[in-house]
N, C-alpha and C positions, 0 to 999 in steps of 0.2 A: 759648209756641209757639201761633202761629193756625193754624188750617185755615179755611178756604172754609167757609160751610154744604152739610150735605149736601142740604138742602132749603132752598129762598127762599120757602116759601111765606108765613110767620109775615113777614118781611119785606113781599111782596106785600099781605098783609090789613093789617098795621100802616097801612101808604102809604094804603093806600085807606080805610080809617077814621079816618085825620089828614085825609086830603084833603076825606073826607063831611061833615067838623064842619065843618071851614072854609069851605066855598064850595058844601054842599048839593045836593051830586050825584056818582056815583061814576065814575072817574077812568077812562081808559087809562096804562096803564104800561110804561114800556121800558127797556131797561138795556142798558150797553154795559161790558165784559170791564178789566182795565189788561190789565200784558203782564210778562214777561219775555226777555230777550234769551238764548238758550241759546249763541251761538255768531258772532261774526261784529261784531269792535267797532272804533267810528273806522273803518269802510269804506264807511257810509254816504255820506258827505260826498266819496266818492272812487268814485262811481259804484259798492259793490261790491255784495257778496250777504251778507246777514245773516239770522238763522235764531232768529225771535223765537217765543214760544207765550202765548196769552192764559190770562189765571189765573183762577181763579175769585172775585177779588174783584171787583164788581160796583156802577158808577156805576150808582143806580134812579132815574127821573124820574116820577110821577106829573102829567098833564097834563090839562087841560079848556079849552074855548074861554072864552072872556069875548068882551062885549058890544061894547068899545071897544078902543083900537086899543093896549092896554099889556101889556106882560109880566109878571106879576104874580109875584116868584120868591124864594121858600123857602131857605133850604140850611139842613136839619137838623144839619149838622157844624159851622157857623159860627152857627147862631140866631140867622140876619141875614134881615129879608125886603128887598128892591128891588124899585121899581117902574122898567119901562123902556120907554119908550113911542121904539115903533117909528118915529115921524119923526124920532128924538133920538138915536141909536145912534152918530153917530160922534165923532170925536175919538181923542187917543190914550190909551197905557193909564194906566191910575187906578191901576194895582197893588192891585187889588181883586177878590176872588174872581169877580163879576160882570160881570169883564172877557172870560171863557171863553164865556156864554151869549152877551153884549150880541156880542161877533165874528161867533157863529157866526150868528147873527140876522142883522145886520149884511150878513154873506157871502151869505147866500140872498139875498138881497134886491137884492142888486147882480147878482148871477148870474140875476135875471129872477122868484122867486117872490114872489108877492102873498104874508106873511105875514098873518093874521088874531093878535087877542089872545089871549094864554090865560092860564091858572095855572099856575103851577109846582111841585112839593116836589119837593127835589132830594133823594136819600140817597144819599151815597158808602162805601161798603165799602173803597173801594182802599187803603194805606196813606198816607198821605202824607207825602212828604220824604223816600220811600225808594227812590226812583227804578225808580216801577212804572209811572209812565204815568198816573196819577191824573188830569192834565190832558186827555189826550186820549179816556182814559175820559166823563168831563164832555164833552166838544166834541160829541162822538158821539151819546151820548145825548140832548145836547140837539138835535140836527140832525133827530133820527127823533124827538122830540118837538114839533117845532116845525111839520114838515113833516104830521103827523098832524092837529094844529090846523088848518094852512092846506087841509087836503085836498090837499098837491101831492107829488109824486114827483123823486128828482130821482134818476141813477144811481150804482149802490154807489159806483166808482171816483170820480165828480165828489165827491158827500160827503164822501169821503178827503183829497180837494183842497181841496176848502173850509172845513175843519178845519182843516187845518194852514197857510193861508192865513188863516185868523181869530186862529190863536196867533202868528202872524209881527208879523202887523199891530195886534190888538189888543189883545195878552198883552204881544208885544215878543219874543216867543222864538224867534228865529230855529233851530228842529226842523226833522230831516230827515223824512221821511213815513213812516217803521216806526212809529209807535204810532199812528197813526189809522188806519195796513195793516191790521195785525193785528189793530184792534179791529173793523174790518165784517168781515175776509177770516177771521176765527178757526174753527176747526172743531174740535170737542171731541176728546181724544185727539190730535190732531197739533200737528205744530210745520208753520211755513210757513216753505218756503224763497222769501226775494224775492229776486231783481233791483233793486237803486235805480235801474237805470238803463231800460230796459225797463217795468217793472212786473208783469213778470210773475214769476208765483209758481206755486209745487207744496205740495199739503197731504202731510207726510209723519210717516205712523202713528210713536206712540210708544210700545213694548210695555207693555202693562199690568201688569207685572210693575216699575215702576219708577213712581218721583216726583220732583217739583220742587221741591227745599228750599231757599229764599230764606233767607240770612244777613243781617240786617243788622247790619251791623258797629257804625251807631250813629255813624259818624264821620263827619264831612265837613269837608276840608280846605279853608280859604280861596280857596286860591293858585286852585283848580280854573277859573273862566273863564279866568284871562288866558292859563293854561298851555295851554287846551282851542284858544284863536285861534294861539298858537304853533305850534301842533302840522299845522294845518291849514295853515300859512304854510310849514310843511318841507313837507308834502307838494306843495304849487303849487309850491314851490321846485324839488321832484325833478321834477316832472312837464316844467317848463323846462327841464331839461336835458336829458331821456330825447328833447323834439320837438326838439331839435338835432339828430336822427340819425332819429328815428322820429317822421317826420313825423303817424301816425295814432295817435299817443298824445294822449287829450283829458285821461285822469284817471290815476292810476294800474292802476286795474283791466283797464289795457290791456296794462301790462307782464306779465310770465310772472317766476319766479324764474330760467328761462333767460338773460332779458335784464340781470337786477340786473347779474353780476358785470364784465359788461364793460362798464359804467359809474361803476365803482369809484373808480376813479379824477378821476373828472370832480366825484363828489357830494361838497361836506362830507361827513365821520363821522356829526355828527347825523343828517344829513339823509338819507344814506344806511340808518342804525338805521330810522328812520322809516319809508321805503319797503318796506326789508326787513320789517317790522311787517305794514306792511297788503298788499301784494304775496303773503303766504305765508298773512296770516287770510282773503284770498280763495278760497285755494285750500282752507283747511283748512274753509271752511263746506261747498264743496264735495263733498267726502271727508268728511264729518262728516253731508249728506246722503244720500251711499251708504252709508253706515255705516247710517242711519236707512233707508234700501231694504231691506237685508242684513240687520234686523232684529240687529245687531252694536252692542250697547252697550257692551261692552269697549273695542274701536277708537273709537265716539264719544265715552265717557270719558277717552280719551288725548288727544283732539285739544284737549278741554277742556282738562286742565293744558299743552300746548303753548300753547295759545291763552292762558292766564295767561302763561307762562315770556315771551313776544313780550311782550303789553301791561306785563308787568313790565320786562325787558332792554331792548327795544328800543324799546316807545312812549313809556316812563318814566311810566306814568298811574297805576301802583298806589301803593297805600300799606303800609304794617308791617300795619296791621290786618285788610286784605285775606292780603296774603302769607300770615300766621299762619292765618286762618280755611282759607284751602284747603291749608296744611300739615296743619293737625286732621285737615280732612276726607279729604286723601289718606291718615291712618294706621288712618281707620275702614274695619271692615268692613261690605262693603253697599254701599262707593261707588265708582261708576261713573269719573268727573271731578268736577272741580269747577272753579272758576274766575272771577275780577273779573264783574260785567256790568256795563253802563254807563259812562257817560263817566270814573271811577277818580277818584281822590283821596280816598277815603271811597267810601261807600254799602254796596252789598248784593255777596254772592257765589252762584254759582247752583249747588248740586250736582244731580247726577245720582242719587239713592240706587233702590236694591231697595227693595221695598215692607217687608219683614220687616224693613230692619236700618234705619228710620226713627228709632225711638224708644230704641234704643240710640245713634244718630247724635246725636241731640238732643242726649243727657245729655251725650257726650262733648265735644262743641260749646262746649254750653253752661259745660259747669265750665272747662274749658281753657283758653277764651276770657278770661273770669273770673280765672281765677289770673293771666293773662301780662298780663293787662290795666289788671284792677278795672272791667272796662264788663260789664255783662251784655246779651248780643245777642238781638236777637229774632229768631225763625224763624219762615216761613210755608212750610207742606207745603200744595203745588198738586198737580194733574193739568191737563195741556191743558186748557182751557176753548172754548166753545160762544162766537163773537164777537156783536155787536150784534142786538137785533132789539126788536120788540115781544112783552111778556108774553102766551103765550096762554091762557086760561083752560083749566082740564082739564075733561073732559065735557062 
């Protein structure tokens, strides 16, 4: 089981004394959050409201100017350096770690900022492969790293854009914009509720008497893209049908569960499951935010396992090993919800625990999972995390 550091400072001095040996002068450094998704799945891409909270593992960039005009970049997790000299940055992806910096560089730079050269040592905390946002963690960090070299500013919300604009174009990953949100908009203790359509959001407090236990289940199923563009192709499917009649439906986020049943008729089965999916996870982020007003984690904890029961029944995105980890979790005491996060076929599930019944939750997790299994699962216990910024020194 990982937890978060409860201090980064040993990390902090680390960075700055690899960086002193290396290039002879001491650094600035800034880090950017991953995320977890607590609420609100496959709604993104459908205009909806999702209700992510940044964790306390933490993308670190230690950075310094250099003389000419090249990016000079480190990644302690891959013990690769690159050299990327800023007149040379395009092309498409390399499928190379370097392809996250080399974008977001790339993206300033098109958007109007003079970058100058710098150093890089990159250290990533996030997990990776476990669909925490690892990626846009890195984007982030490197943006407020890059931007501190150049001397230039550019606003929270454009950064957000041009992140996920650099993994599109020169990752390949066509991402919706929640993990580069959450990683500037994060505020320790809450979760944020967004809007994908709008952009706007509310930080809403997460009683301190609770935690964030990430399952990773350790699996990941094949099938998971081709099934993930199907899914998205019901949904444009329903939405064609619904502006036969309602002409101001653009996404489904437009429809209410009022409107589903008298459409019934008109939608395939599938396609119908589909709508009904993301049509009622709109609503449940929503009530799952007054829940989080009401200070009511009973009620948020239910909407969780609804929100599993949908993306299992009606999106078809879960898997047995998902299923199972939030049957455990729903028989321990201490827990709130539980339920899939992320795109499903494999990956992580997110409970909701009381702070007291953590470590009895663990064990029971853990061995359960284990006998039905023979995979042994990892857990990471978060609280809300603090989003992007620069490290500031104490005293």
């Amino acid at each position: 089981m990982a937890s978060p550091p409860t201090s980064y400072d040993s990390t902090v001095e680390s960075l700055k004394e690899e960086f002193s040996r290396s290039f002879h002068e001491r650094p600035l450094i800034f880090r950017a959050p991953g995320r977890v998704n607590l609420i609100g799945e496959h709604t993104d891409y459908n205009d909806g409201f999702v209700m992510p909270a940044a964790i306390g593992f933490y993308t670190w960039i230690a950075a310094g100017p250099r003389q000419d005009r090249t990016l000079h970049v480190r990644s302690e997790e891959f013990g690769e350096t690159v050299d990327l000299p800023l007149e040379a940055l395009a092309g498409p992806p390399r499928k190379h770690w370097s392809d996250f910096v080399r974008g977001v560089a790339a993206v300033l730079q098109t958007g109007g900022t003079h970058l100058a050269g710098a150093n890089l040592i990159i250290q990533g905390q996030v997990p990776m492969g476990a669909g925490l946002s690892s990626s846009a963690s890195l984007e982030v960090a490197t943006g407020l790293a890059l931007l501190s070299a150049a001397q230039a500013q550019v606003p929270p919300l454009e950064l957000v854009k041009m992140c996920q604009w650099a993994e599109h174009e020169y990752v390949g990953t066509r991402c919706g914009i929640m993990d580069q949100f959450i990683a500037v908009f994060a505020s320790a203790g809450h979760a944020l509720l967004l809007d994908c359509r709008s952009l706007e959001y509310e930080s809403l407090s997460i009683p301190g008497n609770a935690r964030l236990v990430i399952c990773n289940s350790m699996v990941k199923h094949e099938l998971a893209s081709g099934e993930y563009n199907r899914r998205r192709a019901d949904c444009e499917a329903g939405v064609r049908v619904f502006r036969q009649t309602m002409p101001q439906v653009h996404a489904l986020r437009d429809v209410s569960m009022q409107d589903l049943p008298a459409h019934r008729n008109e939608l395939p089965e599938v396609v119908y499951r589909r709508c009904r999916h993301v049509i009622s996870e709109n609503q449940r982020v929503l009530d799952a935010a007054a829940a989080l007003r009401a200070g009511d984690l009973e009620q948020f904890g239910r909407l969780m396992y609804e929100s599993h029961r949908s993306l299992r029944n009606d999106y078809e995105v879960s898997a047995k090993e998902l299923d199972l980890l939030v049957e455990i979790a729903s028989s321990c005491e201490g827990v709130f919800g539980s339920r899939m996060t992320g795109g499903g076929f494999g990956g992580c599930t997110i409970s909701l625990v009381r702070s007291d019944g953590v470590e009895q939750f663990r064990q029971s997790i853990v061995k359960k999972y284990k006998e039905q299994t023979g995979i042994t699962a990892d857990l990471y216990v978060c609280s809300a995390a603090q989003g992007a910024s620069a490290w500031e020194e104490k005293g």
